[in-house]
TORKOL-4160 file (C-alpha; in steps of 0.2 Angstrom, whole numbers, padded with zeros to 4 digits, m for minus):
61
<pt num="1" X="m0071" Y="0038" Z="m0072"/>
<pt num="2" X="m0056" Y="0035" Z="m0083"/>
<pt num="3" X="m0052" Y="0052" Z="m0084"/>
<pt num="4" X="m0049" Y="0053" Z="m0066"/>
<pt num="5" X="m0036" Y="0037" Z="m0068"/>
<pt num="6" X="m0017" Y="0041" Z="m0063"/>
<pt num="7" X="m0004" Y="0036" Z="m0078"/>
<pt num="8" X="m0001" Y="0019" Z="m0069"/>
<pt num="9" X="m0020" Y="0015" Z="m0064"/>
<pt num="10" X="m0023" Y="0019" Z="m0084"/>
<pt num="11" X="m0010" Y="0007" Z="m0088"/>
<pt num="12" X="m0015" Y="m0007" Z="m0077"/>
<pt num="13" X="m0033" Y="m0004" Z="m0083"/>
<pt num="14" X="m0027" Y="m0006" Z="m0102"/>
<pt num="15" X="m0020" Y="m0021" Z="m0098"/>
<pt num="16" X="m0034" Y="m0028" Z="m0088"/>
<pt num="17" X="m0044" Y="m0025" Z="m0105"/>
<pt num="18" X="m0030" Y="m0031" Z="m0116"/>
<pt num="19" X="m0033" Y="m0050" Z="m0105"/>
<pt num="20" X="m0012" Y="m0046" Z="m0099"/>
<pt num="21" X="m0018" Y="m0047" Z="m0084"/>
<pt num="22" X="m0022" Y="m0064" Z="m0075"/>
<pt num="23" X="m0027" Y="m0071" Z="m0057"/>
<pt num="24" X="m0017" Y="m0076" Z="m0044"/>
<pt num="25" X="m0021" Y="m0095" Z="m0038"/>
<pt num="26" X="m0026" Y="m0093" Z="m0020"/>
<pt num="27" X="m0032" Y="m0077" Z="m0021"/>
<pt num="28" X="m0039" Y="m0075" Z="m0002"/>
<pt num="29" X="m0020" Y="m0082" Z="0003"/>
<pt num="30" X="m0013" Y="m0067" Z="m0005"/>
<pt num="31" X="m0025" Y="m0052" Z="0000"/>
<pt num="32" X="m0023" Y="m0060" Z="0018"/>
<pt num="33" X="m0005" Y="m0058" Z="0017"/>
<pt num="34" X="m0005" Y="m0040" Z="0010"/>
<pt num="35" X="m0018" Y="m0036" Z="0024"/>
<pt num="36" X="m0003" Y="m0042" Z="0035"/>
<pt num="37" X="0009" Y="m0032" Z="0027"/>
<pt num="38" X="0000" Y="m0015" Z="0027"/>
<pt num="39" X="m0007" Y="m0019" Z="0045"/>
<pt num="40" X="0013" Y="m0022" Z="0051"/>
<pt num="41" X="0020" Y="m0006" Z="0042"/>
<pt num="42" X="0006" Y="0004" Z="0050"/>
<pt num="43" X="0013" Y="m0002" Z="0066"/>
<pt num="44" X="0029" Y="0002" Z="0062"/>
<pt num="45" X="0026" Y="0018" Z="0058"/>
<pt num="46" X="0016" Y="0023" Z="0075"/>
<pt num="47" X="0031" Y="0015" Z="0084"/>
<pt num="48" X="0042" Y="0028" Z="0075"/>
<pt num="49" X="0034" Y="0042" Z="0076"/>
<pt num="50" X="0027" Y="0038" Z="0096"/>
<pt num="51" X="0043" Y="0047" Z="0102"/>
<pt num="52" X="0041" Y="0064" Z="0099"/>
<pt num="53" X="0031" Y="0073" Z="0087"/>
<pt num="54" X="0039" Y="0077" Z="0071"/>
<pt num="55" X="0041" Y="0093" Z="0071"/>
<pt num="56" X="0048" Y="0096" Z="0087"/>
<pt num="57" X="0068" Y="0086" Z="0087"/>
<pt num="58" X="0071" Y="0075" Z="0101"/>
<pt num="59" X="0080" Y="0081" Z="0120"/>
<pt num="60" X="0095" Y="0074" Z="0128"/>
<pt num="61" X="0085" Y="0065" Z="0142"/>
């Protein structure tokens, strides 16, 4: 599997092994909040893009 490992997944990996790496306190607090974050910029992105599609520029309505 670590062959497959992208130069930054190798490097946080080596420190995870390394012990550089440590948990956060409230764990569930901060996955909550980066399920929030990923949830809002998918929004974002569909409100963006709802206008016409992308490769097709938008008309003088």
């Amino acid at each position: 599997m670590n062959e497959k490992l992208s130069p930054e997944e190798r490097e946080i990996l080596d420190r995870f092994e390394r012990g550089e790496l440590r948990p956060v306190a409230d764990a569930e607090r901060e996955l909550e909040a980066a399920r929030l974050a990923a949830a809002n910029t998918l929004n974002k992105a569909r409100r963006v893009s709802a206008g016409h599609p992308v490769d097709e520029p938008p008309t003088d309505r």
